[in-house]
C-alpha positions in Angstrom: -3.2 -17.6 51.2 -6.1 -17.6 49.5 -5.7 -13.6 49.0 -2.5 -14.1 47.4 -4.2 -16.3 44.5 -7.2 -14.2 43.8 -4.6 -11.1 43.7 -2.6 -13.5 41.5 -5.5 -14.2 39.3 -6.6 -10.5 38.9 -3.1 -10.1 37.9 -2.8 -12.0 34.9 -6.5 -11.2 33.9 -5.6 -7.7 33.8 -1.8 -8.4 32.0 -3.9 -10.9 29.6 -6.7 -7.9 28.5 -4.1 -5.2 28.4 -2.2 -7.2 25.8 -5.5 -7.9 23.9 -6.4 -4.5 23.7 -2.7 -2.9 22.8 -2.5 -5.3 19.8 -5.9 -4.5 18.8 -5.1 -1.2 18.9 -2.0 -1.4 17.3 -3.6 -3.0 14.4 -6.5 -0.9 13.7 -5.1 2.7 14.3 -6.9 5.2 12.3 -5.6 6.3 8.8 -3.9 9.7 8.7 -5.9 11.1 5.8 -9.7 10.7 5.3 -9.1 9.8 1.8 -7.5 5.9 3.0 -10.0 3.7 3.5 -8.9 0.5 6.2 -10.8 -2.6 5.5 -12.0 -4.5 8.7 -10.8 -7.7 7.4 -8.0 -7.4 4.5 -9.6 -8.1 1.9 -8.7 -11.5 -1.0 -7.0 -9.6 -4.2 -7.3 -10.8 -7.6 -4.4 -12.4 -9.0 -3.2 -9.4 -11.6 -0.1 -9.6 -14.2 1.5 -6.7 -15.0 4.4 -5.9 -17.2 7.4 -3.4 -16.7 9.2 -1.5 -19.4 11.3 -4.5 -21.0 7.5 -6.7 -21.3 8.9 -9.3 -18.1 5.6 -10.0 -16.5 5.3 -9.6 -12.8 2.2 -11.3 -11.1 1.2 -10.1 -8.1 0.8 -13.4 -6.1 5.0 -13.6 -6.5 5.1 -10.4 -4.4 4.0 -12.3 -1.4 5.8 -11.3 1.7 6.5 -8.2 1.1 3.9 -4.8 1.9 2.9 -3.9 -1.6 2.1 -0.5 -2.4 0.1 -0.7 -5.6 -0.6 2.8 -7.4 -2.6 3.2 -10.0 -2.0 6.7 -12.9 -2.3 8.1 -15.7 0.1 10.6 -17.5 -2.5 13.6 -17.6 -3.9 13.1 -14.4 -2.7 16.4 -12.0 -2.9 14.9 -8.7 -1.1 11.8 -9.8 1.9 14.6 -10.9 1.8 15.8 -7.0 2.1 13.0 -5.4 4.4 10.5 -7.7 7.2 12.5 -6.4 7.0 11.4 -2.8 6.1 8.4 -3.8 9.3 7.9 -5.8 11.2 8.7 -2.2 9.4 6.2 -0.8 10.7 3.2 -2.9 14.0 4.1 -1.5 13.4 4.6 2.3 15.6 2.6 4.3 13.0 2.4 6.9 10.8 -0.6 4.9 12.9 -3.4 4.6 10.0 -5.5 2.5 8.6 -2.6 0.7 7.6 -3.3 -3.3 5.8 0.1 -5.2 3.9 -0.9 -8.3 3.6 2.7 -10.6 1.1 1.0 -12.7 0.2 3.1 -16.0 -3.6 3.1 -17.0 -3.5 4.2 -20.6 -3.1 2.4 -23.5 0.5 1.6 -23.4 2.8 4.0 -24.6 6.8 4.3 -23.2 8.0 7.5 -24.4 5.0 9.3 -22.7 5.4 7.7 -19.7 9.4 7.9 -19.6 9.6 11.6 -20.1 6.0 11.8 -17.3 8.5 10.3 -15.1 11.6 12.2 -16.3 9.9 15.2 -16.3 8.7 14.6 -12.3 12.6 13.7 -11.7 11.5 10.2 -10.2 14.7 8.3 -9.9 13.5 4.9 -8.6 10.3 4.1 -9.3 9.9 1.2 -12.1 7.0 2.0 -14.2 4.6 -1.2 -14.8 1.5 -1.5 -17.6 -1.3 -4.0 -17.3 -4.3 -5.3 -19.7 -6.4 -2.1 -18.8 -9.7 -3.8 -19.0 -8.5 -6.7 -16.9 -7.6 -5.1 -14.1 -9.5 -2.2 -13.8 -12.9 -5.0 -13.4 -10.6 -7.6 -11.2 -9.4 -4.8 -8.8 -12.6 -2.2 -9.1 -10.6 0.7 -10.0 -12.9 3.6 -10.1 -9.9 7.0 -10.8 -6.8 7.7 -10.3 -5.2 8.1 -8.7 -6.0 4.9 -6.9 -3.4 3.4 -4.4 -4.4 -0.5 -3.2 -2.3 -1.4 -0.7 -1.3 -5.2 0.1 -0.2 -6.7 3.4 2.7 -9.4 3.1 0.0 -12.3 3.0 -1.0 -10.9 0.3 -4.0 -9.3 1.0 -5.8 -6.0 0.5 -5.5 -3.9 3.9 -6.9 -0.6 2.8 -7.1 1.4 -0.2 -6.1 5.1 -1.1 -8.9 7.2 -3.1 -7.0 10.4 -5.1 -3.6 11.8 -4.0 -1.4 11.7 -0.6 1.7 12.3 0.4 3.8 9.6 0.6 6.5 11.4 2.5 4.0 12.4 5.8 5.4 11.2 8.9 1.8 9.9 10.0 1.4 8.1 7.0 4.6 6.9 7.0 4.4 5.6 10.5 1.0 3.9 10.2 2.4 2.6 6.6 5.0 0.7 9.4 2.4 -0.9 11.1 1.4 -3.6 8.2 5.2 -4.1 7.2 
């Protein structure tokens, strides 16, 4: 009888550390391109407005409970051109049910430049966002662009994306599935 409870014990030891280490695992699988850099801890964001097309301000706190896919261009920048497109196919994946994309213009505002950047690209979805340039280029430590901060739904900074990807890669897009 006394077998039976030490087999019983090593059991649920072994159940309790396999679930332990699949979750951890699950959580911190490595990034598909060398260029996205995975925080250890996600990271506290600086609460950023930002303002769309018709001047409604968006704040990024209100985007809470969603994955937030904050990209950061500029309308002369090449590698933002190659990958805006997927990104734009991105906004409307059925896969991501909480999914927001911020296109977020770094120059000095200007919306027929940025209307016929996007026109020109063909991107059919994405909503195209300007912010104080100054503001949030110190509050978020934007060094280039393109710069893509992505935001887990408690509204925290889970890793950040240093020039161009594709949007549309199946590795990316399954890790991306991970932090939804």
């Amino acid at each position: 009888m006394f077998k039976k409870f030490k087999n019983i014990n090593i059991i649920i030891i072994f159940i309790f550390f396999f679930n332990i280490l699949t979750s951890i695992a699950q959580a911190n699988k490595k990034a598909p391109f060398n260029n996205i850099a995975v925080h250890d801890k996600p990271m506290h964001i600086s609460s950023v407005i930002f303002e769309d097309i018709f001047e409604n301000k968006l704040k990024l706190e209100n985007l809470e409970g969603n994955l937030v896919i904050l990209n950061f261009w500029a309308t002369w920048c090449a590698p933002c051109k190659e990958e805006m497109p997927s990104l734009d196919k991105l906004s409307y994946d059925k896969n991501f049910k909480n999914l927001k994309i911020l296109a977020v213009n770094m120059e000095k505002k200007n919306l027929k430049k940025t209307q016929k950047f996007f026109s020109d690209l063909g991107i059919k979805k994405l909503p195209i966002y300007f912010g104080e340039y100054s503001s949030f280029v110190k509050k978020l430590k934007l060094r280039g662009v393109p710069t893509t901060i992505l935001i887990n739904p408690e509204g925290k900074e889970f890793a950040r994306i240093i020039g161009s990807i594709d949007f549309q890669d199946k590795d990316f897009l399954k890790w991306l599935s991970n932090y939804e």
